[in-house]
N, C-alpha and C positions, 0 to 999 in steps of 0.2 A: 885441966889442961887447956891453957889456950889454944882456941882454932888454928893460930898460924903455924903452932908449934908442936910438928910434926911426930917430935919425940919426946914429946911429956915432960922436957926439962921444966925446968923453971926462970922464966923469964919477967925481966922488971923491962916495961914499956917505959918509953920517954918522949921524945918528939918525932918520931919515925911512923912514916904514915900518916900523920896525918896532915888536914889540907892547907897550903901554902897561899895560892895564889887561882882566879879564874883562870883557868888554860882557854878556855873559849865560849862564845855563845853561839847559839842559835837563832838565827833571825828567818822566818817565812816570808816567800816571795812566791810573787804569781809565775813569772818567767825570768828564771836566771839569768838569762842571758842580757836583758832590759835590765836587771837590778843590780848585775857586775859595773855596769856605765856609771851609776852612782856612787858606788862604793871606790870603784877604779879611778872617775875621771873629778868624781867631787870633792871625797874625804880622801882624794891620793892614796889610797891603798894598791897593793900588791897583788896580784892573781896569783895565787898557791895554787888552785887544781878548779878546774872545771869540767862539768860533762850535764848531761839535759835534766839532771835531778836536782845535783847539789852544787855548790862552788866554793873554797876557801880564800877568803883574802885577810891580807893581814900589812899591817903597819906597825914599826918598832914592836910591843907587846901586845898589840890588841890581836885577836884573830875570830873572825865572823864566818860561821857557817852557814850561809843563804840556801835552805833547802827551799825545794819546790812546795807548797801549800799552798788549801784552798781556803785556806783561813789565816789574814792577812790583815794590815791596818789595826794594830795590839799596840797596846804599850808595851814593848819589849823588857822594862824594867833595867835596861843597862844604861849606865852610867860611863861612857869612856871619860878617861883625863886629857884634859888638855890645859897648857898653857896659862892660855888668857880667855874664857868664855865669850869675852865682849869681842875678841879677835876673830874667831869662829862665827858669831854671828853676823859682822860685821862682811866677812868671805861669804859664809853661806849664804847670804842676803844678797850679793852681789852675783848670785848663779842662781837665785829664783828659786832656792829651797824656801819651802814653809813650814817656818816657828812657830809651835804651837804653844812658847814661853818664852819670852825673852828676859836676858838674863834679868837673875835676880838671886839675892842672897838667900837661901835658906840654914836650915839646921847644919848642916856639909860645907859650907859656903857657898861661892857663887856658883848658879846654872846657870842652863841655858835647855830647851827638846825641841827637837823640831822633828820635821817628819821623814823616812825615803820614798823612794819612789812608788813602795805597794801603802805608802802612809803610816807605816809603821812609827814608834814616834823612839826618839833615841833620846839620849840627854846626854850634855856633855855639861862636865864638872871640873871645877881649878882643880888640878891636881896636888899643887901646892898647901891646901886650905889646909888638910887637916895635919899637914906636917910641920906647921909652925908651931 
């Protein structure tokens, strides 16, 4: 009997259940409130919810959960899409973020990572790349 199926029938599984798409990440910060400035006033994100622990913000698809940690400055491993990398870098530069890679083509296509405010390092990727 499968687990989900409560009455012992018999059931054929197909694409139901399983995972689609990242619904969100988690990003650690020292002080939410310092690390909302970044997320809100640099990469023009959204304020979803805040309060002295966690925060959600969020833009078109993306949505970052900035919880309070004492363990900070990680390579996050996320990748957001955007656009044009070299466009991003070229803003981000002009607001005194520091890239800790400027763009460059890889496996994916073009990147770019730089850091936020607790030095965490993000990376942004063409979105476009692998859908050509």
């Amino acid at each position: 009997m499968p687990l989900g199926d409560p009455h012992g029938g018999n059931f054929t599984y197909t694409e139901e259940g399983l995972p689609e798409n990242i619904f969100a990440v988690m990003i650690p910060v020292k002080d939410v409130s310092r690390s909302i400035g970044f997320y809100r006033d640099i990469l023009k994100m959204k304020v979803v919810l805040e309060n002295e622990r966690e925060a959600v913000v969020s833009r078109e698809k993306a949505i970052f959960l900035l919880r309070r940690s004492q363990t900070v400055g990680v390579d996050t491993g996320v990748y957001i899409g955007v656009e044009n990398p070299y466009d991003l870098h070229r803003r981000l530069i002009d607001e005194g973020v520091v890239f800790v890679r400027d763009p460059t083509r890889g496996p994916m296509g073009v990147y770019t990572s730089f850091r936020d405010t607790d030095s965490n390092v993000i990376h942004a990727i063409d979105m476009y790349a692998l859908l050509d």
